[in-house]
N, C-alpha and C positions, 0 to 999 in steps of 0.2 A: 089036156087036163091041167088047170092049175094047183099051184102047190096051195098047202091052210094060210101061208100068208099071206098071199095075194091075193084069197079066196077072203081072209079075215079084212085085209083094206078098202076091196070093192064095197065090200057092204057095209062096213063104217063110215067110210066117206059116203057114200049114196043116200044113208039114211043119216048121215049130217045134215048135206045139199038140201034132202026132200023135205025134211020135218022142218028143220031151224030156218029162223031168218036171222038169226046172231052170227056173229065175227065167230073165226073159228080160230082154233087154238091149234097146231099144227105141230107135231113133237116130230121127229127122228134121231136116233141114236147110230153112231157108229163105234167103233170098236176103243176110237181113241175118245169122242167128243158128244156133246150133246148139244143140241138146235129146239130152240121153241119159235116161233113167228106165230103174228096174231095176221090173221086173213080176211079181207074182203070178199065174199067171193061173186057180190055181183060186179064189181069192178074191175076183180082179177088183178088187187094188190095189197102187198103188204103193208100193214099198221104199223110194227111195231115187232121188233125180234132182238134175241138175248141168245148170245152159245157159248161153248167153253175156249171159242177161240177169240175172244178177245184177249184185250193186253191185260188187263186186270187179272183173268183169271189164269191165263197163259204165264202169267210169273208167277203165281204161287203154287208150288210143285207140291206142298205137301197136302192140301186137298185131294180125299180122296173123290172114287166117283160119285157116293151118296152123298158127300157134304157137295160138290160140282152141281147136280142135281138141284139139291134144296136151294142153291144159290140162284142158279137160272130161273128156278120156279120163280121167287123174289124180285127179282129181276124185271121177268116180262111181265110180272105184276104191276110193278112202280109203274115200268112203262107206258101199261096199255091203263091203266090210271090217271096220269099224266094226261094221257089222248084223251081220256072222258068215256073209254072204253068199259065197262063194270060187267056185263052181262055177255058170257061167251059160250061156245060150246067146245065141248074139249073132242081131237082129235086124234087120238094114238096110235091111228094110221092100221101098221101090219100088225104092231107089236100089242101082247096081252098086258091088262090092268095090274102089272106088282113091281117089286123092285125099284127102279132106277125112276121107270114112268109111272108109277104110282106114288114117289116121293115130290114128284116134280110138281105133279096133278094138286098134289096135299096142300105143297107150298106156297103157291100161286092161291089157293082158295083161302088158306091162313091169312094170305096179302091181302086180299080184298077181294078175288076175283070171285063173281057169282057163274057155279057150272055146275 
C-alpha cells in the first residue's frame, strides 16, 4: 500500500501528462533548499530551472525560506519568459497547495507565468 504522498504524486503528475500538452512546472522541496524546472515532457527535457542552491542565493544567508521561495518563483519566471515559454502547468508533485509551494506558485504567476 502506498503512503498519501505518493498516492498524492501519481495522480498529479498523471493527470498533468493526460490532460495538458503545456510545459510543466515541476517544484520539490527539501529540508534545506527549494528546486523549480520547467519540463518538456514529450522530449524528456528540461527548459529552464531556478533553486536555492545557486551562488546568488547561497551567499545571502539572511533570506529566510518564504522570501527563498518568492525569489525562485521570480526566477523561473524570467527564465522560462526568456525561452518564449508563457503558458505552463504547475506540478507540485507529493506536496499540498500552501506554504512555501503556494508562495512560489504565487510568484511565478505575478512574473508572468500563465497556470
Amino acid at each position: 500500500m502506498l503512503d498519501k504522498s505518493t498516492r498524492r504524486k501519481k495522480r498529479t503528475r498523471n493527470k498533468l501528462k493526460k490532460i495538458s500538452e503545456r510545459d510543466r512546472l515541476s517544484v520539490f522541496k527539501s529540508n534545506n533548499h527549494i528546486y523549480a524546472q520547467i519540463i518538456d515532457d514529450k522530449k524528456g527535457i528540461t527548459l529552464a530551472s531556478a533553486s536555492s542552491l545557486e551562488k546568488n542565493y547561497r551567499e545571502n544567508k539572511d533570506l529566510t525560506r518564504k522570501d527563498l521561495a518568492k525569489k525562485i518563483g521570480e526566477e523561473i519566471a524570467k527564465r522560462s519568459l526568456a525561452k518564449g515559454i508563457k503558458s505552463i502547468s504547475f506540478d507540485k508533485g507529493k506536496y499540498r497547495y500552501h506554504g512555501i509551494i503556494k508562495i512560489l506558485a504565487e510568484a511565478a504567476r505575478n512574473a508572468g507565468l500563465d497556470f
